[in-house]
C-alpha positions in Angstrom: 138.8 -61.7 78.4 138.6 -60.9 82.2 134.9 -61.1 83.4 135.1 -58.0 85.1 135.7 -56.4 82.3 132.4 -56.9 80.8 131.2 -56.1 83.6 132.4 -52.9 84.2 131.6 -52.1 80.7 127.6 -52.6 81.1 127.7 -50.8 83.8 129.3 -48.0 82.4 126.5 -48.2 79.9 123.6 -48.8 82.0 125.1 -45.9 84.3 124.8 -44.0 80.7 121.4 -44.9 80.5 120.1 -43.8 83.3 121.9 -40.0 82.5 119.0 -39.6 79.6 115.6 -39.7 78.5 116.5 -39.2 74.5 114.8 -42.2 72.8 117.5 -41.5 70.1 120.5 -42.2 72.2 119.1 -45.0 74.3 118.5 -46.6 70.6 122.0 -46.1 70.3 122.9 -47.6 73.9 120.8 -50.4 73.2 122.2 -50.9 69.6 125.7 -50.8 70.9 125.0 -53.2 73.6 123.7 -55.8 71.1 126.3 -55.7 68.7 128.6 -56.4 71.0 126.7 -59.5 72.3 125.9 -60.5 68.9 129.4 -60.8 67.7 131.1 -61.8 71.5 129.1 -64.0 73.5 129.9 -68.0 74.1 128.4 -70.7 73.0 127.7 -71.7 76.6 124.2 -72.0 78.0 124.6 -69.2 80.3 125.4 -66.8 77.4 121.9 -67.8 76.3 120.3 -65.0 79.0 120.8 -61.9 76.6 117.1 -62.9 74.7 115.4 -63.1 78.0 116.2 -60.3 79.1 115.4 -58.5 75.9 112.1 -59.6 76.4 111.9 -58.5 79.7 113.2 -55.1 78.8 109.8 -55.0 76.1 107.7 -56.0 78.8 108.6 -53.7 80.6 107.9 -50.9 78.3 104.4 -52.3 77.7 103.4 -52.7 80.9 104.9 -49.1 81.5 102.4 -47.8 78.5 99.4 -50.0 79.4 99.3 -48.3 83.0 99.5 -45.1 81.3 96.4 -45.7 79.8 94.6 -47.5 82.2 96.0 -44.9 85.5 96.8 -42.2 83.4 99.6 -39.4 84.0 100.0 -36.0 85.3 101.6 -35.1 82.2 99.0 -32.1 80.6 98.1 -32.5 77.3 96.4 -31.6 74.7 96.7 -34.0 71.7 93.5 -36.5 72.8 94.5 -39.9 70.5 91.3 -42.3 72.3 89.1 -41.7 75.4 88.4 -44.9 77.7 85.5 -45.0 79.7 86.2 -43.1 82.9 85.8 -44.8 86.2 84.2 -42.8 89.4 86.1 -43.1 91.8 85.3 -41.6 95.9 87.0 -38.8 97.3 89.5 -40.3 99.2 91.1 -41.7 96.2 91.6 -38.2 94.6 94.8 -38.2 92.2 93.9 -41.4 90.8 91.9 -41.9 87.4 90.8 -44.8 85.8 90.1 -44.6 81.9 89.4 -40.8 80.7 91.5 -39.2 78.0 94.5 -40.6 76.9 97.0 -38.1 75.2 99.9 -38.3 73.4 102.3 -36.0 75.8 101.7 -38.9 78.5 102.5 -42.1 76.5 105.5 -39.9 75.2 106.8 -39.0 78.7 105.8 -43.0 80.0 107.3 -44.2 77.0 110.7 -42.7 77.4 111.0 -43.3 80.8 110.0 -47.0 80.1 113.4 -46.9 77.8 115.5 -45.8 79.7 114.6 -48.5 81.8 114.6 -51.0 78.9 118.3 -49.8 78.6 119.0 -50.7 81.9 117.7 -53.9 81.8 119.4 -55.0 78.3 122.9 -53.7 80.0 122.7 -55.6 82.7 121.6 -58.5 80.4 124.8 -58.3 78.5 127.3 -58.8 81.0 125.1 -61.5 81.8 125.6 -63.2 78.3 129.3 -61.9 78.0 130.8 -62.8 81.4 131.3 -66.7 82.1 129.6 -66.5 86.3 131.8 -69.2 87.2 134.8 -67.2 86.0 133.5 -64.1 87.4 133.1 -65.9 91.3 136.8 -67.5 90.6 137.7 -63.6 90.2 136.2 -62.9 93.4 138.9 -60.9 95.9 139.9 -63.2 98.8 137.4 -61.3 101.2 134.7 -62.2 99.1 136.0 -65.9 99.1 133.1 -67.4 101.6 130.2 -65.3 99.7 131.7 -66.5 96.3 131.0 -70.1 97.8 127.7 -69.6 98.7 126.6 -68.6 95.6 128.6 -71.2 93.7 126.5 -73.8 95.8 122.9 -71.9 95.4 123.3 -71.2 91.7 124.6 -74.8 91.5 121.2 -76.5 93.4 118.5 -75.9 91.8 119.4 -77.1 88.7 120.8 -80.3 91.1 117.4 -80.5 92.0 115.3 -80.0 88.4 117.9 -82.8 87.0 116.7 -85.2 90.2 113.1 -84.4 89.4 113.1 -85.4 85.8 115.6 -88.9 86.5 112.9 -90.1 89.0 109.9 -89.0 86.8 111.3 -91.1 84.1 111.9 -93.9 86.3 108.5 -93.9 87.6 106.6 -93.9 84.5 108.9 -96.6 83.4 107.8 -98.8 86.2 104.2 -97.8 85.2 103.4 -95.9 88.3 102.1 -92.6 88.5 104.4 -89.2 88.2 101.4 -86.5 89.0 99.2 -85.1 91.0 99.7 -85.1 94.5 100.6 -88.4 95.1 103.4 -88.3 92.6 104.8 -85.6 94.3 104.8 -87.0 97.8 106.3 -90.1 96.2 109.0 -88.3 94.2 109.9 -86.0 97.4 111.7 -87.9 99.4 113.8 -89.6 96.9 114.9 -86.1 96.1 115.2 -84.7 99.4 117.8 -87.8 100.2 119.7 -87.2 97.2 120.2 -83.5 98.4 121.4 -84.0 101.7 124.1 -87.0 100.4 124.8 -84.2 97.9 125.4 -81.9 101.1 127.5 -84.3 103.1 129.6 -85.0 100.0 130.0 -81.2 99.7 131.0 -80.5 103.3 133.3 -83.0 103.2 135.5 -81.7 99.9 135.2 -78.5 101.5 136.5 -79.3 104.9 139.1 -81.8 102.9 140.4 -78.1 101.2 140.3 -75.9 104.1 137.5 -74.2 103.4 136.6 -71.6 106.3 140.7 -71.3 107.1 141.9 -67.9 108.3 145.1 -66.4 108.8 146.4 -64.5 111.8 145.9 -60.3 111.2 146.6 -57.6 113.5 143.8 -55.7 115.0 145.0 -52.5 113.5 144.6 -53.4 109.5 141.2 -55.0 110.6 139.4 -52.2 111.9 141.2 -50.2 109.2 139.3 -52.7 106.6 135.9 -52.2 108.4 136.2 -48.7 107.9 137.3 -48.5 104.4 134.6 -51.2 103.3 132.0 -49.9 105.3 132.4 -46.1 104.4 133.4 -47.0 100.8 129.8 -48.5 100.3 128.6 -45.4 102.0 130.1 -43.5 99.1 128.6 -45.9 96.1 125.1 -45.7 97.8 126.0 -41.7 98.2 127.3 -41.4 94.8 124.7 -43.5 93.0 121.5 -41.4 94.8 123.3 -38.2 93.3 123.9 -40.1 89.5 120.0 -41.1 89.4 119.0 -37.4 90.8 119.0 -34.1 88.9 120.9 -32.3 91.7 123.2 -34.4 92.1 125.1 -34.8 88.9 127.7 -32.4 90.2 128.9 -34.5 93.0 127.7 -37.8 92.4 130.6 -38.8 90.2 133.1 -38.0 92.5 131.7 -39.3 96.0 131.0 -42.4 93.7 134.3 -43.0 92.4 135.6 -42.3 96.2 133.5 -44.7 97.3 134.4 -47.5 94.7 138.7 -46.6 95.5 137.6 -47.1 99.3 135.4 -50.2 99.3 138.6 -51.8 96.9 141.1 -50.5 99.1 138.8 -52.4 101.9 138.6 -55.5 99.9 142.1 -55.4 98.7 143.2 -55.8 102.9 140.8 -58.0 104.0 141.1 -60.6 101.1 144.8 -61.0 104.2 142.6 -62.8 106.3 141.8 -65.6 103.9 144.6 -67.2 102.3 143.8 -69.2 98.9 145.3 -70.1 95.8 143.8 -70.0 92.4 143.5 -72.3 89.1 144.3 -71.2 85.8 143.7 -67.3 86.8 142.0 -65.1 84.7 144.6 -62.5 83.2 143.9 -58.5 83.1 145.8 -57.4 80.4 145.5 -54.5 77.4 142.0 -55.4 76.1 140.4 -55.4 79.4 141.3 -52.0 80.4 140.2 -51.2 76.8 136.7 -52.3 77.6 136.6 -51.7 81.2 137.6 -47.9 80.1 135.0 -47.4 76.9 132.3 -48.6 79.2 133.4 -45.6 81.6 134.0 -43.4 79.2 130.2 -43.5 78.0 129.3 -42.8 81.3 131.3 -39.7 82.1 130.6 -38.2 79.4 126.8 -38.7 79.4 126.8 -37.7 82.4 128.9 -34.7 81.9 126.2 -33.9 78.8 123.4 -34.1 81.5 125.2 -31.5 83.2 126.2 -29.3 80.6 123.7 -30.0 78.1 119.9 -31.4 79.9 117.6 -30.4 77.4 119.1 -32.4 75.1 119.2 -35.5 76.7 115.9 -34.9 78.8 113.8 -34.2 76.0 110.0 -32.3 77.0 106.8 -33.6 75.8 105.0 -30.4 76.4 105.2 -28.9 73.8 105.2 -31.8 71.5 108.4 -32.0 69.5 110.1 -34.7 68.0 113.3 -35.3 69.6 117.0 -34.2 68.5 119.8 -35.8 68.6 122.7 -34.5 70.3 125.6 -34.8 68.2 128.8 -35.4 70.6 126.6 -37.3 73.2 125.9 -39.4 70.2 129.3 -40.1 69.1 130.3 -40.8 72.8 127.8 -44.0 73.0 129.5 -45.2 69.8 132.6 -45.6 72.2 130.7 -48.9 73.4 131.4 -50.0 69.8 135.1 -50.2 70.7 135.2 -54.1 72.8 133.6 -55.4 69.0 136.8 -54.2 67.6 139.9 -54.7 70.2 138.5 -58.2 71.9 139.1 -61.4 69.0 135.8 -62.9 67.5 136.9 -66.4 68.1 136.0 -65.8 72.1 132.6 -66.5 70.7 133.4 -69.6 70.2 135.0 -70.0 73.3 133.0 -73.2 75.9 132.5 -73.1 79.8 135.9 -74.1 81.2 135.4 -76.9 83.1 
């Protein structure tokens, strides 16, 4: 399976997630999402980050709630569950509460915003367990190549680093001299900060022995041509996404989105001419990616056509207090998530970092 396409499936489900405010349905995002990851994701360390950002995702809620308590809300309401003790505060710091009644329209509100958020998070957090990142940087178009590098070499240098750390630790307490405090440090420093800098030599030369930073000859025309199509088509994503995360702009913020995305490829697709490079074992887009790629975006179009259409039900009120609904064909549109769990083969799971 092509990175991207996991990818461009959590997006389409965290751009889902941000379209509502239904607990129901961002259950159901967040259901989906780890289904998926439960029955996908490699055995490789890197698949490992789904639980941590799970976690995040709760703290994030909590610490969401807990300042809902402690700073209150301007959410009115009148079903009191505790009083704190209420801070004074001086005038100039009018707006702001400490302690006072806590009610539960506000932790309602708080707590589905908090969710929706959560969503986001655990999204995000399964592309990050499904998608190998080496992979996904080999995928990289050939404009990207240089940036693709540079993150190759930062993700790969601080483990580099931890690994040097330890190996002369060990060694020092094996000579019987001391690994902490201050003086350990000072002595285990320089030891590492040698071993980086051969590391960096050794790295500059396989680069420079591979042409790395070559360019090829292109006509002033199809550059400018690729300034403007890159530069405006991030215009449009920045556009687009504002009017997605805004209530007024759910009408155009699809479109102008989508634009933006076709320009910015169109942008990358012509300047990937200026740096000519070959790739190993290349990752294959075939049927099942374009199955996945395409669920993932059809969640998102049609929660965000249901926003449109349909914004009470996905932006549940808290005053009055009701119990949220669930919307019946918004709800059987998240269950398109379900559909990588079904087309992409459960032996990928099993699947190692290529080396």
């Amino acid at each position: 399976m092509h990175p991207g396409a996991w990818w461009l499936w959590s997006l389409g489900l965290g751009t889902a997630a941000t379209r509502t405010t239904n607990p129901l349905l961002l259950a159901l995002l967040i259901a989906a999402a780890g289904y998926v990851v439960a029955t996908h994701r490699a055995t490789a360390p890197w698949s490992r980050s789904y639980t941590a950002f799970a976690k995040l995702a709760v703290a994030v809620l909590l610490i969401r709630l807990v300042f809902t308590v402690v700073l209150g809300s301007p959410i009115p309401g009148t079903h009191v569950l505790f009083t704190l003790p209420e801070v004074p505060l001086p005038h100039w710091a009018q707006g702001i509460r400490l302690g006072g009644h806590v009610t539960a329209e506000a932790l309602l509100f708080s707590g589905y915003n908090g969710l929706k958020l959560a969503a986001l998070l655990i999204c995000v957090g399964a592309a990050n367990a499904l998608a190998s990142p080496a992979r996904l940087l080999k995928s990289l178009p050939g404009a990207l190549y240089e940036a693709g590098v540079a993150v190759v070499v930062a993700l790969t240098f601080a483990p580099h680093l931890i690994a040097d750390v330890q190996r002369l630790r060990a060694a020092r307490r094996l000579r019987g001299r001391p690994d902490r405090g201050v003086r350990g440090l000072l002595q285990v420093g320089l030891p590492v900060l040698e071993g980086a800098l051969e590391r960096s030599v050794a790295l500059a030369a396989a680069m420079d022995a591979r042409g790395y930073g070559r360019t090829a000859d292109v006509p002033a025309p199809v550059r400018r041509t690729t300034t403007a199509l890159t530069l405006g088509g991030l215009l449009g994503v920045c556009a687009g996404t504002y009017g997605l995360l805004t209530a007024e702009g759910g009408t155009y913020g699809l479109p102008v989105l989508l634009a933006g995305v076709a320009a910015a490829l169109a942008g990358l697709r012509l300047g990937g001419r200026r740096s000519p490079r070959t790739r190993y074992r290349p990752a294959p887009w075939g049927a099942r990616a374009w199955l996945v790629a395409g669920s993932g975006a059809a969640v998102a179009a049609l929660l965000t056509l249901a926003s449109v259409r349909d914004p009470d039900a996905l932006n549940p009120g808290v005053v009055p207090l009701v119990a949220p609904a669930l919307p019946l064909w918004p709800a059987a549109s998240v269950l398109l998530a379900l559909l990588p769990a079904f087309v992409v083969p459960q032996d990928s799971k099993h699947s190692k970092e290529p080396s």
